[in-house]
C-alpha positions as CSV (number, residue, x, y, z in Angstrom):
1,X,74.1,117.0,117.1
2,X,74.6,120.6,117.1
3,X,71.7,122.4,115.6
4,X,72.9,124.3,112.2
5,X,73.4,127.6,111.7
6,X,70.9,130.4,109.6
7,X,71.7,130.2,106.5
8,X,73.6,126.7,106.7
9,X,72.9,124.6,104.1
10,X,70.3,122.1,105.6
11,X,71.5,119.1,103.1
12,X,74.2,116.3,102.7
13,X,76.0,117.8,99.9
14,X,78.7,119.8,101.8
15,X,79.6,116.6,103.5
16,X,79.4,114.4,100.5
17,X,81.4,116.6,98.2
18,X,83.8,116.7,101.0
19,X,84.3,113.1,101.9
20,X,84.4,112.1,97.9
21,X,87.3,114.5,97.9
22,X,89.2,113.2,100.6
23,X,89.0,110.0,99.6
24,X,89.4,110.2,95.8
25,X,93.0,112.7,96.3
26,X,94.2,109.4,98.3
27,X,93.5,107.4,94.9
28,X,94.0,110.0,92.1
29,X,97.5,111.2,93.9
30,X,98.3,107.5,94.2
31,X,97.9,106.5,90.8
32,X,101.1,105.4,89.2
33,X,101.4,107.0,86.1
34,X,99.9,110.4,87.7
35,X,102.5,109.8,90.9
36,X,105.5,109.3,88.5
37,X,105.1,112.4,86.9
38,X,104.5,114.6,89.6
39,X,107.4,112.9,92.2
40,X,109.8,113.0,88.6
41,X,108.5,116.9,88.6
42,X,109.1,117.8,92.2
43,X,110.7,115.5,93.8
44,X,109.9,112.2,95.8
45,X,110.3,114.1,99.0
46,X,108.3,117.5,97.9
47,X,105.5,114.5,96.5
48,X,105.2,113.3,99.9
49,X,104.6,116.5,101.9
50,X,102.3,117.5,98.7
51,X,100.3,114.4,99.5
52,X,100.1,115.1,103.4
53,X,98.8,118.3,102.6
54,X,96.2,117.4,100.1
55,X,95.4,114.4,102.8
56,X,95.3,117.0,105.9
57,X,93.0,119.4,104.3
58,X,90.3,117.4,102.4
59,X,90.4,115.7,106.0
60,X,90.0,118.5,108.0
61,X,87.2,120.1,105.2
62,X,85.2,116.8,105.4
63,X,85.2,117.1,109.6
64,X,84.0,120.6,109.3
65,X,80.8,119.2,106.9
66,X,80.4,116.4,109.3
67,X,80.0,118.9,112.4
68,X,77.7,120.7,110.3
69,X,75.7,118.1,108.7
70,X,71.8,117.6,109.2
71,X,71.1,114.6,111.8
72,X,69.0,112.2,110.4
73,X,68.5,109.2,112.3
74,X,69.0,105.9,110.5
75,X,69.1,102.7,112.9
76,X,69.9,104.4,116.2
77,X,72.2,104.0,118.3
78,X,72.3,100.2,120.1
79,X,74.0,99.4,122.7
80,X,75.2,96.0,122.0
81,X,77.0,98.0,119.1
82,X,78.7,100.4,121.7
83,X,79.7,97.5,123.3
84,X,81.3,95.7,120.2
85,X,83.1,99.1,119.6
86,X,84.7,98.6,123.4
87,X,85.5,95.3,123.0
88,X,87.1,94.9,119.9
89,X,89.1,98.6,119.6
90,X,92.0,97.4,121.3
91,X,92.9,95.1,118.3
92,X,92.5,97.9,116.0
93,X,94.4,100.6,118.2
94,X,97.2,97.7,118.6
95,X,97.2,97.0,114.9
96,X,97.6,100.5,114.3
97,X,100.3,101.3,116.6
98,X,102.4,98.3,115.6
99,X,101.7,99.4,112.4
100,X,103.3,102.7,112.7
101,X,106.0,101.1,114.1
102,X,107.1,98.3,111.8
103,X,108.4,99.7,108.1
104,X,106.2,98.2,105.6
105,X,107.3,97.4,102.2
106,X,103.5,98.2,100.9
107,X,103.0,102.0,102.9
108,X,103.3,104.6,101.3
109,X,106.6,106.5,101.2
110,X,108.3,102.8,101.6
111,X,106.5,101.1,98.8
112,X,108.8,102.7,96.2
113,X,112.4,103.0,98.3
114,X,112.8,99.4,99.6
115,X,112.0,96.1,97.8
116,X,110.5,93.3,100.0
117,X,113.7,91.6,100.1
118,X,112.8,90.1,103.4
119,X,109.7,88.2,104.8
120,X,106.9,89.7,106.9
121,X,108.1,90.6,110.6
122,X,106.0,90.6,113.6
123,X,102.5,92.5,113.1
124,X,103.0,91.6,109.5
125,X,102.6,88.4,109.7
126,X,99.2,88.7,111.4
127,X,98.1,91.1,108.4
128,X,100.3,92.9,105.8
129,X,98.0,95.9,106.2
130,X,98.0,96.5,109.9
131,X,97.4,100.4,109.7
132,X,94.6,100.0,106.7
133,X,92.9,97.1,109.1
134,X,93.0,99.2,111.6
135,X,91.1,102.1,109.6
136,X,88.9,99.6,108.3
137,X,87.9,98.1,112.0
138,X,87.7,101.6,113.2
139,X,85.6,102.8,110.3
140,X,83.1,99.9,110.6
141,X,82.9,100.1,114.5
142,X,81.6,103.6,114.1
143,X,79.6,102.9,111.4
144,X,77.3,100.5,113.4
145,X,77.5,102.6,116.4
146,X,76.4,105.7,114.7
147,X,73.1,105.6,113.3
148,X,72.7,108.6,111.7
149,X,73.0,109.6,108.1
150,X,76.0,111.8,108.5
151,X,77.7,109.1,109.8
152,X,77.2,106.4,107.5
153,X,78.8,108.9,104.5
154,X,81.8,109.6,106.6
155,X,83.0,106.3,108.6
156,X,81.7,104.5,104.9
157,X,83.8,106.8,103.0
158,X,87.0,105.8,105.3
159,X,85.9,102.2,105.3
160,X,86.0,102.4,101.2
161,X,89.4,104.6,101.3
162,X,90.8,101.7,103.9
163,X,89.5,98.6,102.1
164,X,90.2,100.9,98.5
165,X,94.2,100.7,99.5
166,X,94.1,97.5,100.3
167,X,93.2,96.4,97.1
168,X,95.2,99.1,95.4
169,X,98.5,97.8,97.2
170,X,98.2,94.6,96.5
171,X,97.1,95.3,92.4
172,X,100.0,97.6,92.4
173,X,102.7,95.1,94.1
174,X,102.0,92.2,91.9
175,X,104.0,90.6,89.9
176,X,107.5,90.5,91.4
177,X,108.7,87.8,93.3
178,X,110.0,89.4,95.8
179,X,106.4,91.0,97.0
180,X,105.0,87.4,96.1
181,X,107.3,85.4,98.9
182,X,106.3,88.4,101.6
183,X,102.5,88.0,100.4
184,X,102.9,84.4,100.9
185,X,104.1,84.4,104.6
186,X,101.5,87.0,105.8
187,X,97.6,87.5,104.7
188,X,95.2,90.5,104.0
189,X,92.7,89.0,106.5
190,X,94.1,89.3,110.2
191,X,95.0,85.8,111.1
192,X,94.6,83.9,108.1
193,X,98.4,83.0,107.2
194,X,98.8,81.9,110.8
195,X,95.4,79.9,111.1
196,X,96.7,77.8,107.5
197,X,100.2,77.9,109.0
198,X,101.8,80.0,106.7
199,X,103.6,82.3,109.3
200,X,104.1,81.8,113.1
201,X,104.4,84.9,115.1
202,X,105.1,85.5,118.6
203,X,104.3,88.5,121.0
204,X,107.7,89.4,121.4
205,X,108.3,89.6,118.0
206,X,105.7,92.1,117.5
207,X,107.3,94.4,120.3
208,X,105.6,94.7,123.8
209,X,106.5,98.7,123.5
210,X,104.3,98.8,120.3
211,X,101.6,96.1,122.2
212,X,101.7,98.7,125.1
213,X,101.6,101.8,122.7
214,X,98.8,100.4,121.2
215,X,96.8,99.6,124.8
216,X,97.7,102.8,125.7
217,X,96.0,104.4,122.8
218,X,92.8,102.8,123.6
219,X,92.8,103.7,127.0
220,X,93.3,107.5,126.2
221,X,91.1,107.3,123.3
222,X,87.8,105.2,125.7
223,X,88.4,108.0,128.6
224,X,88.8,111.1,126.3
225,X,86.1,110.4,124.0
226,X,83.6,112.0,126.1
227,X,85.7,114.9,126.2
228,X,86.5,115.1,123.0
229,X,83.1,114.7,121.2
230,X,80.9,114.1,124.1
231,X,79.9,111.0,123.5
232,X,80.5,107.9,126.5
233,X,81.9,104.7,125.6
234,X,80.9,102.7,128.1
235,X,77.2,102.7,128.5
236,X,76.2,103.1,131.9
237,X,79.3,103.3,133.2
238,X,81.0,106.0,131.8
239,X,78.4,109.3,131.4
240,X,74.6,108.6,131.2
C-alpha cells in the first residue's frame, strides 16, 4: 500500500465519509417519494444521467480515499481466500454480464417504464438480481481476500449497497401481481427457484454470447489485475 503523503490525513475518515456517501446517494436518490419529485421536476431522462453522475463521482471520490487510506492489517491475506476468489469469479463476471444484457423489470431505468408482464427469461430465472449478485459475490470475494482495514470499509460498503438494493427492489415491487408471478418463477438466491423447481432454465436460453462475454470478462479481469493494481491472482503462478 502506497505510503501517504505529508500532511495526508493518517485516519479512516476520508474513506469512510466517502464510501457512506456513495452508498447512501444510491438509496436517498432511489427513494420513491424523493425520485418522483425530482424525475416530475426534470425529467425521467435528466433523473437518470443526474443519478449516473451522483453515482460516478461519490464512486470515483471513495477510490481516491481508498488509495490514500492508512494500511492496517486485519486477518492477512490467505491464500485459500485468493483461491476461492479465482474459482468462484467466473459465476459472478457471467452473472453480471448476462445481466447487462437481459432487460430487467427490477433495474433501475426499467423498473418504472415496463411492467413485469412476462416471466423471468434466461439469467433471471437463476436469480432476479443477476448484476446486484454479482456485486455482492464480487464485494465479499474481496472482502475475504483483503485483510486490511481499508478494505473491509470499501468492499463492506458495496456488499451493503448490493445486498441494500436487493432488499429495496423487492420492498419497492410488492404488491402487484404482475411482479408477484415473475418473483414466483425466479429467486433472490442464485439457484433456489430451479433447485424447488419453480423455473427450468437452459444455457441457450441464457445466450452463449452473454455466457462468453461473461468468461471473457474474467479472463481479462485475472490477467490484468496485476497490471492494474498490482496485485497477482493466481498465487504462485501468476507474479510472486
Amino acid at each position: 500500500m502506497e505510503t501517504p503523503l505529508p500532511g495526508m490525513s493518517a485516519s479512516f475518515a476520508p474513506l469512510l465519509i466517502a464510501t457512506a456517501a456513495f452508498v447512501l446517494s444510491h438509496f436517498v436518490l432511489a427513494f420513491g417519494p424523493l425520485r418522483r419529485a425530482i424525475a416530475g421536476r426534470i425529467g425521467e431522462q435528466a433523473f437518470m444521467i443526474l443519478y449516473s453522475l451522483v453515482a460516478v463521482a461519490t464512486f470515483a471520490w471513495m477510490c481516491i480515499a481508498y488509495g490514500r487510506a492508512p494500511f492496517e492489517d486485519l486477518w492477512g491475506d490467505p491464500r485459500w481466500a485468493r483461491w476461492l476468489s479465482v474459482l468462484a469469479m467466473p459465476v459472478a463476471t457471467v452473472l453480471l454480464a448476462c445481466g447487462i444484457g437481459t432487460a430487467n423489470p427490477g433495474a433501475i431505468g426499467f423498473g418504472n417504464l415496463r411492467a413485469p408482464d412476462r416471466g423471468p427469461v434466461g439469467i433471471q430465472k437463476i436469480t432476479r438480481h443477476p448484476i446486484m449478485m454479482a456485486i455482492a459475490m464480487w464485494s465479499a470475494l474481496h472482502l475475504i481476500t483483503n485483510g486490511d482495514a481499508a478494505s473491509l470499509i470499501l468492499f463492506g460498503g458495496l456488499l451493503v449497497l448490493a445486498i441494500g438494493g436487493i432488499l429495496h427492489i423487492e420492498v419497492k415491487k410488492r404488491g402487484g401481481e404482475a411482479w408477484a408471478r415473475f418473483a414466483e418463477a425466479s429467486s433472490i438466491v442464485p439457484f433456489a427457484a430451479i433447485i424447488d423447481g419453480r423455473a427450468r432454465v437452459s444455457l441457450g436460453e441464457i445466450g452463449w454470447n452473454r455466457i462468453a462475454a461473461g468468461l471473457v470478462l474474467y479472463v481479462v479481469l485475472l490477467l490484468g489485475h496485476r497490471f492494474i493494481i498490482d496485485v497477482p491472482l493466481l498465487p504462485g503462478l501468476v507474479g510472486p
